[in-house]
Wavefront OBJ file of the C-alpha trace (Angstrom):
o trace
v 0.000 0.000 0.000
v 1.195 3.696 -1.214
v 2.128 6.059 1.615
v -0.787 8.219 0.569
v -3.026 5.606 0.634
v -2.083 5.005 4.062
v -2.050 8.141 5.147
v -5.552 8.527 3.446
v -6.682 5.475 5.506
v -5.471 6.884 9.110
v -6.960 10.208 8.232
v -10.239 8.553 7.389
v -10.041 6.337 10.256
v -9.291 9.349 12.716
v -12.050 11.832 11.285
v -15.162 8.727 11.496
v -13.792 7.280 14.875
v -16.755 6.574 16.999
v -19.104 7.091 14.276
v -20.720 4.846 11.750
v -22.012 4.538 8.158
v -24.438 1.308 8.248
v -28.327 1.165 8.398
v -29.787 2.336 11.563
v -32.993 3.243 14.144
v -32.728 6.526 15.396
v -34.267 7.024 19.162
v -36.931 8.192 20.568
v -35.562 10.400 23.397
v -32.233 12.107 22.580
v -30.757 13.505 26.237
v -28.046 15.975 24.547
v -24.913 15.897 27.301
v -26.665 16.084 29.828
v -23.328 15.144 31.856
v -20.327 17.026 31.330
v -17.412 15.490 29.902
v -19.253 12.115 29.859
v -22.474 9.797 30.520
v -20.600 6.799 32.058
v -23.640 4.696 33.703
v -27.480 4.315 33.342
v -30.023 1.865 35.004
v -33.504 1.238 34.447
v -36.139 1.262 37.827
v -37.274 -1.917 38.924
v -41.161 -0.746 37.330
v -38.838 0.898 34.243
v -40.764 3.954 34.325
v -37.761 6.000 35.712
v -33.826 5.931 34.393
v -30.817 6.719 36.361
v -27.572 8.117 34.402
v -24.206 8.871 36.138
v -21.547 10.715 35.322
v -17.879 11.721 34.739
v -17.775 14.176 37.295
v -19.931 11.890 39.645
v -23.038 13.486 39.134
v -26.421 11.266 39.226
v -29.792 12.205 37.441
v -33.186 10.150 37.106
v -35.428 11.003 34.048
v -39.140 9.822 33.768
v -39.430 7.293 30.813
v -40.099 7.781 28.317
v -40.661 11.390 28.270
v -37.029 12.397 29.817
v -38.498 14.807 31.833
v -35.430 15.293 34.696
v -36.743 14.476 37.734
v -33.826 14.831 39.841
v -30.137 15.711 40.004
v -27.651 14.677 42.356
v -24.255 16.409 42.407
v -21.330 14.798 42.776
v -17.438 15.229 44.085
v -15.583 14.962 40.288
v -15.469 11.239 41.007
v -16.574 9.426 37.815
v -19.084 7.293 38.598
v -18.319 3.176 38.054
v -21.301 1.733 39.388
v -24.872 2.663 39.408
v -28.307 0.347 40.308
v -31.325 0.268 41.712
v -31.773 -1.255 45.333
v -35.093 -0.605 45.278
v -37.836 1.759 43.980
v -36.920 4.251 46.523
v -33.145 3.735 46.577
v -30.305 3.660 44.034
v -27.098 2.004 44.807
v -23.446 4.142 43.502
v -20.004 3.344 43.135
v -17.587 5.471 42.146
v -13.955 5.818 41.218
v -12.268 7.635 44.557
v -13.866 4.476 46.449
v -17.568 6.005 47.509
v -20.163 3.688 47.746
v -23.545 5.350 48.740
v -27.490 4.019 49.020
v -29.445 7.486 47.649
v -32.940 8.158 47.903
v -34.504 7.943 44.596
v -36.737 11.100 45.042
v -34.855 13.090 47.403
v -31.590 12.816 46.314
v -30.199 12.009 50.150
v -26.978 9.935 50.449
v -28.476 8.117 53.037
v -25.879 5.879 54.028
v -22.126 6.430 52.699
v -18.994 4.497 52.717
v -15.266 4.663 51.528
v -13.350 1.826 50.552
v -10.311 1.802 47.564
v -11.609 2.649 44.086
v -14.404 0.940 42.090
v -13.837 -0.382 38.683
v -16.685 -2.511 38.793
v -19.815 -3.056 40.784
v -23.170 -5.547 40.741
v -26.310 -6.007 43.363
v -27.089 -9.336 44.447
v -30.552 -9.643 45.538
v -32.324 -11.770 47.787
v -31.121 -10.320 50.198
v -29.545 -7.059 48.815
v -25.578 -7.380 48.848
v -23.199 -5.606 46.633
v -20.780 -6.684 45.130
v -17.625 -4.986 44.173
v -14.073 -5.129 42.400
v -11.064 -2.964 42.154
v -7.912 -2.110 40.299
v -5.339 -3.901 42.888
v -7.465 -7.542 41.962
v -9.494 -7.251 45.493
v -13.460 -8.736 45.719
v -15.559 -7.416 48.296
v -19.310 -8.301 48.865
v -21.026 -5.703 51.017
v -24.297 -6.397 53.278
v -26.900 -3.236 52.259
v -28.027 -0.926 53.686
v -25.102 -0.899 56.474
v -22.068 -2.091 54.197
v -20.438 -4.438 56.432
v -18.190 -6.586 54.714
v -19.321 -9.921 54.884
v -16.700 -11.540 51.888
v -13.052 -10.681 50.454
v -11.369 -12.197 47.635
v -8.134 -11.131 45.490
v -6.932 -12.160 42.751
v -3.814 -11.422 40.695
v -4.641 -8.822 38.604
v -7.241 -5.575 37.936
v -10.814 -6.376 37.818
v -12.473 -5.209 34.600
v -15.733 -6.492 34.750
v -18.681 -8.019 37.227
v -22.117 -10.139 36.704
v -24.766 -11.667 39.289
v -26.412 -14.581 38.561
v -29.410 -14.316 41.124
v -30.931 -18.045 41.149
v -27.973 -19.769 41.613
v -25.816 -16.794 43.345
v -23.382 -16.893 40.870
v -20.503 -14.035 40.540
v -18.711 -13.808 37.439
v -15.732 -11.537 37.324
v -13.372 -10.532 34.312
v -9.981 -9.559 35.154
v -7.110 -7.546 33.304
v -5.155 -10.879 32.590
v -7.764 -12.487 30.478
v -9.293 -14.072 33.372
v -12.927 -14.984 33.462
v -14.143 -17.198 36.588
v -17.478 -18.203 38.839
v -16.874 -17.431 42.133
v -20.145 -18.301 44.949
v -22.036 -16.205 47.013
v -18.971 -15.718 49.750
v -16.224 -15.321 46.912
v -15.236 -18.643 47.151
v -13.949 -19.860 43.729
v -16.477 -22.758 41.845
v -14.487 -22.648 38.270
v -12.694 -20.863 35.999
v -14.171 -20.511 32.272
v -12.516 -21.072 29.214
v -9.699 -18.421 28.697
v -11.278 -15.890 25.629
v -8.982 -14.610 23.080
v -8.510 -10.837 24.575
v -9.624 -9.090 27.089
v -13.598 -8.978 28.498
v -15.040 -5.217 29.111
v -18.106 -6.148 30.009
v -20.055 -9.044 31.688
v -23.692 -10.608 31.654
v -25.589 -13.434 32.829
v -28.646 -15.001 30.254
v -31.963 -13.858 32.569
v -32.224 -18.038 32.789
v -28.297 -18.017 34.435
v -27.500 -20.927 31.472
v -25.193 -18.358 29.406
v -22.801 -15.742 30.049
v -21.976 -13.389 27.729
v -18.821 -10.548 27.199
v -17.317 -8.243 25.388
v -14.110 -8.022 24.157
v -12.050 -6.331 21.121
v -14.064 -6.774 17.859
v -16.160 -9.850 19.415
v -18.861 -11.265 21.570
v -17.883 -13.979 24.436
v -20.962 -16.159 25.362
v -19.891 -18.985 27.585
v -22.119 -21.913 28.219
v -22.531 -22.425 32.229
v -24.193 -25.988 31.783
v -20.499 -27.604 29.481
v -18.491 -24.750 29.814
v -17.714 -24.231 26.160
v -16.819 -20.598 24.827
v -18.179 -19.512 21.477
v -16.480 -16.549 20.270
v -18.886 -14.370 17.740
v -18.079 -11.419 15.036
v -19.695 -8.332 15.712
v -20.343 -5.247 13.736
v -18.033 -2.830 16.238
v -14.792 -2.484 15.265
v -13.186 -1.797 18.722
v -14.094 -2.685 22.315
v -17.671 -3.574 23.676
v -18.188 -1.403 26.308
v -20.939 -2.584 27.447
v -24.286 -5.434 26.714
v -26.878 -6.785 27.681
v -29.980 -9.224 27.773
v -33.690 -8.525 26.928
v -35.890 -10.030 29.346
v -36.517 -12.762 27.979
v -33.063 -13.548 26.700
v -33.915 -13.772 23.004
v -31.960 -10.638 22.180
v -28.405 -9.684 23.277
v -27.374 -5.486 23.006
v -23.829 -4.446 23.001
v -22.344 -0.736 22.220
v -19.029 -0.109 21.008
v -16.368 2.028 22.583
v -13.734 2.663 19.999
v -14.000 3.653 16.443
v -17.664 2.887 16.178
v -20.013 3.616 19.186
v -23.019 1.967 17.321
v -25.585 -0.090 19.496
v -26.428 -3.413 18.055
v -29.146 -5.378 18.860
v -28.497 -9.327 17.775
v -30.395 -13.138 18.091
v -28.717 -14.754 21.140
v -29.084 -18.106 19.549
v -28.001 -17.502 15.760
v -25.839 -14.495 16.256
v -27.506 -12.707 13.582
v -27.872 -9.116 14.110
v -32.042 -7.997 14.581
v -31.624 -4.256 14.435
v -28.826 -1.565 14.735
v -29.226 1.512 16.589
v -27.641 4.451 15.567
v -24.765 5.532 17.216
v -23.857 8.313 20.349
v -21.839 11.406 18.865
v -18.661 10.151 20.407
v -17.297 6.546 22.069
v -20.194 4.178 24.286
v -20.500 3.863 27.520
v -22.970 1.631 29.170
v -26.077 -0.063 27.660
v -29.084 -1.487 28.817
v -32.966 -3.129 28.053
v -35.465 -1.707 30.853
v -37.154 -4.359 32.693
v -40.121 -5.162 30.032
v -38.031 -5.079 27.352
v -39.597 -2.160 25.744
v -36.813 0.280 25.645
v -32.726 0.303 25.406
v -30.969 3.333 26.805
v -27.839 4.051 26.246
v -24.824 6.421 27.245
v -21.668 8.222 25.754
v -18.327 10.019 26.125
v -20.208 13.193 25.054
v -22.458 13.199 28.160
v -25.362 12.012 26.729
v -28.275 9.073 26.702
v -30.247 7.634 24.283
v -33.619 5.828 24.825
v -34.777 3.732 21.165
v -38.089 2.281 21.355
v -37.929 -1.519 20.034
v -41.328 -2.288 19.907
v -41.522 -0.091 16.507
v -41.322 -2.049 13.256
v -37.654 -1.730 12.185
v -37.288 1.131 9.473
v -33.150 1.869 9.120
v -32.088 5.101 8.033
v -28.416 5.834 7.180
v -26.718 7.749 9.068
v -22.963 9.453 9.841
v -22.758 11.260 12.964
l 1 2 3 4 5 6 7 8 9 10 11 12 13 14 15 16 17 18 19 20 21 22 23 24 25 26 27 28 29 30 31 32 33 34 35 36 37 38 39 40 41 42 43 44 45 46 47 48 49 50 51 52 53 54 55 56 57 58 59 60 61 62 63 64 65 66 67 68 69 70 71 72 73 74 75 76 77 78 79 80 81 82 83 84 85 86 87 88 89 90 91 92 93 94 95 96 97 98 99 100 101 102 103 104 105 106 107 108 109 110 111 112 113 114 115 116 117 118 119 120 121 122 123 124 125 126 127 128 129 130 131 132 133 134 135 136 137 138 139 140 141 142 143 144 145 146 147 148 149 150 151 152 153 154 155 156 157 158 159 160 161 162 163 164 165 166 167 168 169 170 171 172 173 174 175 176 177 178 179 180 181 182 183 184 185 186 187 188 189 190 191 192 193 194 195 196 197 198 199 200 201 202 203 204 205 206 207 208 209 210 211 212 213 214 215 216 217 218 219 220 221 222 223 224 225 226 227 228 229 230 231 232 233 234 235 236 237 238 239 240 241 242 243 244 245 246 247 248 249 250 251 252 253 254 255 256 257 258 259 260 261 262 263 264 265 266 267 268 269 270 271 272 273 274 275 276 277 278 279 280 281 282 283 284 285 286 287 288 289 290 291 292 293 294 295 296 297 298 299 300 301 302 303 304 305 306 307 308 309 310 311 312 313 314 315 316 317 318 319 320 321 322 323 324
């Protein structure tokens, strides 16, 4: 290849990064950065009628679904936030990257209860009953009791934890580490098995809603482990960088994942052929977090540039093209 082709390439490759040129849905609700400097985290409400966002600068906001009418704001200390769920209806669940865990009240905005441990790079709730779970860069595992974070587990491993998924029926923990890593650990961190070694890293964890698959993301591809023999099937996907983030409709037909460099398109794919269903069009700069709200009805989604996306998926499927 000539030098100016190269150079042609790189400069094409530098101008589109984080955007896209295939067929997509466009949302319904467009939240233009409504965090500065970055949307890093959103969850759905238990009902789904509500959706929490958190941000770079450790801010926290809830928006009424699907209107986005902002319902509260939460400011935060310029601690990017790492982990953000819902406890409850009333109470949301944070994690950020100074080491702040707090329970906040969903329509107040209170920090009820707060506490400080070494920085979060990855956090999950447990349910039943509520525990968190949590992971940091020097390899440690922690599993909190809520609401009065005593630490009832510790683990460590090796190496940086990346990544973190619950399976609720059978108390699973999965956790992705820097190393390559991927293992089940039990309800008190105790190691049950390690799972086939994937071909790069994993960004991103999720158990199947029926806790018989887990799936990644990685560099380029999809990682979907099968819990029941153990085998790894390692899928193509239309993001040519890292998955940031995916996740499973309800009913676990449907897998979302959104890319975090070079193409920050959300894709919406068949868990059991791997084919893709829909694609969504793409934030203005590199993903964040995705996720399905609790009936399946809706995806959000959020970005580098501070904002979130909400696509209905209910609509018939009419792709526009787009380059943002």
């Amino acid at each position: 290849m000539s030098i100016i082709r190269s150079t042609a390439l790189l400069l094409l490759i530098t101008i589109t990064a984080c955007t896209g040129f295939n067929v997509s849905q466009g949302p319904t609700l467009r939240l233009k950065e409504v965090h500065p400097f970055g949307a890093l985290r959103v969850a759905f409400s238990p009902a789904g009628d509500r959706l929490a966002s958190g941000g770079l600068q450790g801010d926290i906001k809830i928006w009424h679904i699907p209107d986005g009418e902002n319902l509260l704001v939460m400011k935060g200390d310029n601690a990017p936030v790492s982990g953000l769920a819902w406890l409850d209806e009333d109470h949301l669940v944070s994690a950020d990257t100074h080491g702040r865990l707090r329970i906040l009240g969903s329509t107040t905005g209170d920090s009820a209860i707060e506490f400080h441990t070494e920085p979060v790079t990855a956090m999950a709730l447990l349910p039943w009953p509520a525990r968190l779970v949590v992971g940091h860069a020097t390899g440690k595992l922690h599993i909190y009791s809520l609401p009065d974070f005593a630490v009832l587990a510790e683990h460590e491993l090796p190496e940086a934890i990346l990544a973190i998924a619950v399976e609720p029926q059978q108390q699973w923990i999965a956790v992705a580490t820097d190393e390559r890593r991927v293992q089940l650990l039990d309800a008190r961190l105790a190691p049950l098995r390690k799972l086939q070694t994937p071909p790069g890293k994993t960004f991103a964890l999720r158990f199947a809603p029926d806790g018989g698959q887990l799936a990644g993301g990685g560099w380029f591809n999809v990682f979907l482990w099968s819990l029941a023999g153990g085998a790894l099937e390692v899928r193509d996907s239309g993001h040519f960088g890292a998955i940031a983030a995916l996740d499973y409709s309800p009913d676990g037909r449907q897998l979302v994942s959104i890319g975090r460099i070079t193409n920050a398109t959300v894709e919406v794919t068949d868990v059991a052929t791997g084919q893709l269903d829909r694609r969504l069009s793409p934030q203005p700069l590199c993903g964040w977090d995705v996720r399905f709200s609790p009936d399946g009805h809706y995806i959000a989604s959020s970005s580098e540039d501070g904002s979130v996306l909400l696509y209905d998926i209910t609509t018939d499927y009419r792709p526009t093209w787009y380059h943002e």
